[in-house]
C-alpha positions as CSV (number, residue, x, y, z in Angstrom):
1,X,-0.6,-51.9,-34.3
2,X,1.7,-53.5,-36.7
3,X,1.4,-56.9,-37.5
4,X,3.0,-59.1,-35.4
5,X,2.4,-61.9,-32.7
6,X,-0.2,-59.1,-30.8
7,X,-2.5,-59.4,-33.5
8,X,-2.2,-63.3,-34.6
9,X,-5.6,-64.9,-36.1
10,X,-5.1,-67.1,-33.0
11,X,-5.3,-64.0,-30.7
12,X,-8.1,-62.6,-32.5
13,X,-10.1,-65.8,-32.5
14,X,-9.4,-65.6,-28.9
15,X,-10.1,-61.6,-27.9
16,X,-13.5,-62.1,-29.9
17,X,-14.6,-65.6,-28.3
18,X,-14.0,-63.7,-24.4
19,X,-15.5,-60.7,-26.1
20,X,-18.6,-63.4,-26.4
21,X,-18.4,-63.5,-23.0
22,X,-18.6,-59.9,-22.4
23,X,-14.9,-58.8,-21.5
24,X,-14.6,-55.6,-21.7
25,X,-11.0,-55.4,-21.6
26,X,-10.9,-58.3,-24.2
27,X,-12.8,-55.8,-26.6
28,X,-10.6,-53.1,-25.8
29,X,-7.7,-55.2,-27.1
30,X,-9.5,-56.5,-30.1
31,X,-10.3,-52.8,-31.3
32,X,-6.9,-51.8,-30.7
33,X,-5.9,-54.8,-32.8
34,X,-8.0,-54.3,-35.9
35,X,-10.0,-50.7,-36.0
36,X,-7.3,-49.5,-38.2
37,X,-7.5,-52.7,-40.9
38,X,-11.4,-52.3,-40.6
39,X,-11.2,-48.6,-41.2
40,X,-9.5,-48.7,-44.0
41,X,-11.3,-51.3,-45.8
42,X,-14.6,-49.2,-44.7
43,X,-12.8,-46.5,-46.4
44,X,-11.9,-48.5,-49.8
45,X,-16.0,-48.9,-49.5
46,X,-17.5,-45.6,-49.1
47,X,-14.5,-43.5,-50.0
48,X,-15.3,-40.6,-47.3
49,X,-13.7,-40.6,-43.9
50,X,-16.6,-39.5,-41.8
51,X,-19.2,-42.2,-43.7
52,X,-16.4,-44.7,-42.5
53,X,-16.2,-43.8,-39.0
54,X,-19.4,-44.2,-38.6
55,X,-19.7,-47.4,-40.2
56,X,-16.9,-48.8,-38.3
57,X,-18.5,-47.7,-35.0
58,X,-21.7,-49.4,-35.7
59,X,-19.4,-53.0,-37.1
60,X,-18.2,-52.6,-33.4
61,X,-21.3,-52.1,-31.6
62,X,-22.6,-55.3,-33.9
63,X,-19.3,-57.1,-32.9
64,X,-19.9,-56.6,-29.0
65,X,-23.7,-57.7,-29.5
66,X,-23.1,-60.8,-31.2
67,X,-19.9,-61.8,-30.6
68,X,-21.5,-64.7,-28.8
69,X,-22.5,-66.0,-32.1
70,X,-19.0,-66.5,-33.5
71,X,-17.6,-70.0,-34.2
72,X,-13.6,-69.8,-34.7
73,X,-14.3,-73.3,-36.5
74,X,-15.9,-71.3,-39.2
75,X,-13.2,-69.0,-40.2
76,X,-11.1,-66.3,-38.5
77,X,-12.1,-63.3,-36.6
78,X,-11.1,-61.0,-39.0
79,X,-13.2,-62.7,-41.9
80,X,-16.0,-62.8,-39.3
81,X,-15.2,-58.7,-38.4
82,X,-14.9,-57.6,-41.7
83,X,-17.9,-59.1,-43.2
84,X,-19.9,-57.6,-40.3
85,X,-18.6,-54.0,-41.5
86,X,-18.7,-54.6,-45.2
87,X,-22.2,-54.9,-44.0
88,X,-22.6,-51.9,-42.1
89,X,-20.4,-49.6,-44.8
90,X,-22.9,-50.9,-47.5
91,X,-25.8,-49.5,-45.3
92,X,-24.0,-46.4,-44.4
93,X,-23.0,-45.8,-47.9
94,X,-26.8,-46.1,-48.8
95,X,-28.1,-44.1,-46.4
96,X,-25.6,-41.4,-47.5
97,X,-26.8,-41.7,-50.9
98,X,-30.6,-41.2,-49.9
99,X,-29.9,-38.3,-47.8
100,X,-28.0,-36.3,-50.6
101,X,-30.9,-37.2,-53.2
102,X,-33.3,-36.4,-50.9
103,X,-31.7,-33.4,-50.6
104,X,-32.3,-32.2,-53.7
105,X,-35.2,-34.4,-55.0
106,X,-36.5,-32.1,-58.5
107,X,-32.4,-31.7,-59.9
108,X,-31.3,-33.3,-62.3
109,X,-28.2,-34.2,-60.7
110,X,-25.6,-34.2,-63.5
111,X,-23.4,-31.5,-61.5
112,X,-22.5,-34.4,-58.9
113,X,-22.8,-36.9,-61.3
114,X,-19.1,-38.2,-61.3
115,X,-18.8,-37.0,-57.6
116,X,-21.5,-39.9,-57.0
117,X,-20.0,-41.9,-59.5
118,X,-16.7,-42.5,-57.1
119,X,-19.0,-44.1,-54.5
120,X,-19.0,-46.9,-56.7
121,X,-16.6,-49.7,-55.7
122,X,-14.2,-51.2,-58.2
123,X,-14.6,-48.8,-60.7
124,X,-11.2,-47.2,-62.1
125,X,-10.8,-43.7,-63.2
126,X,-10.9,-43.8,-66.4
127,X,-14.3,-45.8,-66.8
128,X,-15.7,-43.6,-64.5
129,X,-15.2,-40.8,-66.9
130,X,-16.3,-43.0,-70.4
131,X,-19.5,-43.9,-67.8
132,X,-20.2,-40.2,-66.9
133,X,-19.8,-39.6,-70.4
134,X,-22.1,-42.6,-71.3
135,X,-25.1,-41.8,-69.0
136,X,-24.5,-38.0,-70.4
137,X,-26.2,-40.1,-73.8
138,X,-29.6,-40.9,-71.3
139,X,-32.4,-39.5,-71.4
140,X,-32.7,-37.4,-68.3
141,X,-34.7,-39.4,-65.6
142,X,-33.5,-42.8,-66.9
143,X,-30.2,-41.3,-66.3
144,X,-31.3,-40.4,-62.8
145,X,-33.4,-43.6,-61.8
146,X,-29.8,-45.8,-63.3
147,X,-27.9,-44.0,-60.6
148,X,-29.8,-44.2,-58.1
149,X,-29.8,-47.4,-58.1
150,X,-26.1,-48.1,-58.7
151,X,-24.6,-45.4,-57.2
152,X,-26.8,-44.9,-54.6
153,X,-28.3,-48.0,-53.9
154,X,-31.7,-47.5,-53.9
155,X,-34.1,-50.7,-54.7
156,X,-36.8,-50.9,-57.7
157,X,-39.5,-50.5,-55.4
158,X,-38.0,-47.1,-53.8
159,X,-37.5,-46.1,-57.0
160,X,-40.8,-46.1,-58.1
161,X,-42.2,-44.3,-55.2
162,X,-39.9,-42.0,-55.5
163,X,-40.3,-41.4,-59.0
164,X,-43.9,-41.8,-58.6
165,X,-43.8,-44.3,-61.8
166,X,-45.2,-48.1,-61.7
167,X,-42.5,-50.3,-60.7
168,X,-42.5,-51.8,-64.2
169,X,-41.3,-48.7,-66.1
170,X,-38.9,-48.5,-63.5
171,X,-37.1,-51.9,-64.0
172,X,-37.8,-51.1,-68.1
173,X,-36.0,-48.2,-67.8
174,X,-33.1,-49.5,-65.6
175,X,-32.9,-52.9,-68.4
176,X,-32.7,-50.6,-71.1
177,X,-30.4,-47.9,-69.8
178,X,-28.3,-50.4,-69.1
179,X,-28.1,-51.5,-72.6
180,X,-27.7,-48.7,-73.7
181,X,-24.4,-47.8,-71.5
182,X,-23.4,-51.1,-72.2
183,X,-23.4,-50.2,-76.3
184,X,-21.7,-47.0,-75.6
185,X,-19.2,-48.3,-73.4
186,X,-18.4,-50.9,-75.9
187,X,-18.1,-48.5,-78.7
């Protein structure tokens, strides 16, 4: 829908307050109104259609749920839609990254490494390829454990059960990889 009177912040406020009230038809309109904006800013987060599909389903189920908890005083539909997918892409896009390390738990993983490495947001081209080269310069499982985290979002704590390392050697190794990226990157 292009953007035009049908799809005014004022109509939006409006579809998602009777959406609150459960309108069905209400929804209807509202997705028709903004599933294409949502998509593609799911898209600019996890960079793979079918990851943003999903993500954008589940934002809409979460809309429909608690829609009764929006307050147009607070800010705008939109701001209030979008922020519910960012959510749901982030969790999408770290569930995807689980699932492929899982995959293959005992590789090394340098074969996907800049294939991973375009999951991160706001990261150009070019410093993707000085990073890949950078975390070439790790050691091996710091290299791994850095990019799991970053690019795959996995918490300290996962980490070390994963790695089956104390949780302090994990955030040692993630301080001083980063350092050490961040010397190499400078150079």
């Amino acid at each position: 829908m292009s953007k035009d009177a049908d799809d005014s912040p004022e109509l939006l406020n409006d579809l998602l307050v009777q959406v609150g009230r459960r309108d069905a038809e209400a929804f209807r309109k509202l997705y028709a109104a903004t599933a294409p904006r949502l998509l593609g800013a799911a898209l600019r987060i996890v960079r793979r259609r079918e990851v943003a599909e999903d993500a954008l389903h589940d934002a809409f189920l979460r809309v429909w749920w608690h829609a009764d908890h929006y307050d147009p005083a607070r800010g705008t539909a939109i701001g209030w839609m979008i922020t519910i997918l960012r959510n749901s892409a982030i969790n999408h896009l770290r569930k995807a990254g689980r699932e492929r390390v899982v995959a293959s738990p005992d590789a090394d993983e340098d074969g996907d490494l800049l294939e991973r490495m375009d999951a991160v947001p706001g990261v150009s081209a070019a410093d993707r390829l000085s990073l890949v080269h950078c975390l070439g310069e790790l050691e091996p499982l710091h290299r791994r454990c850095l990019v799991m985290a970053f690019a795959d979002g996995w918490t300290h704590e996962e980490l070390a059960e994963r790695l089956g390392q104390p949780l302090g050697t994990i955030k040692s190794w993630i301080r001083r990889s980063l350092a050490r990226l961040r010397t190499c990157l400078d150079a």
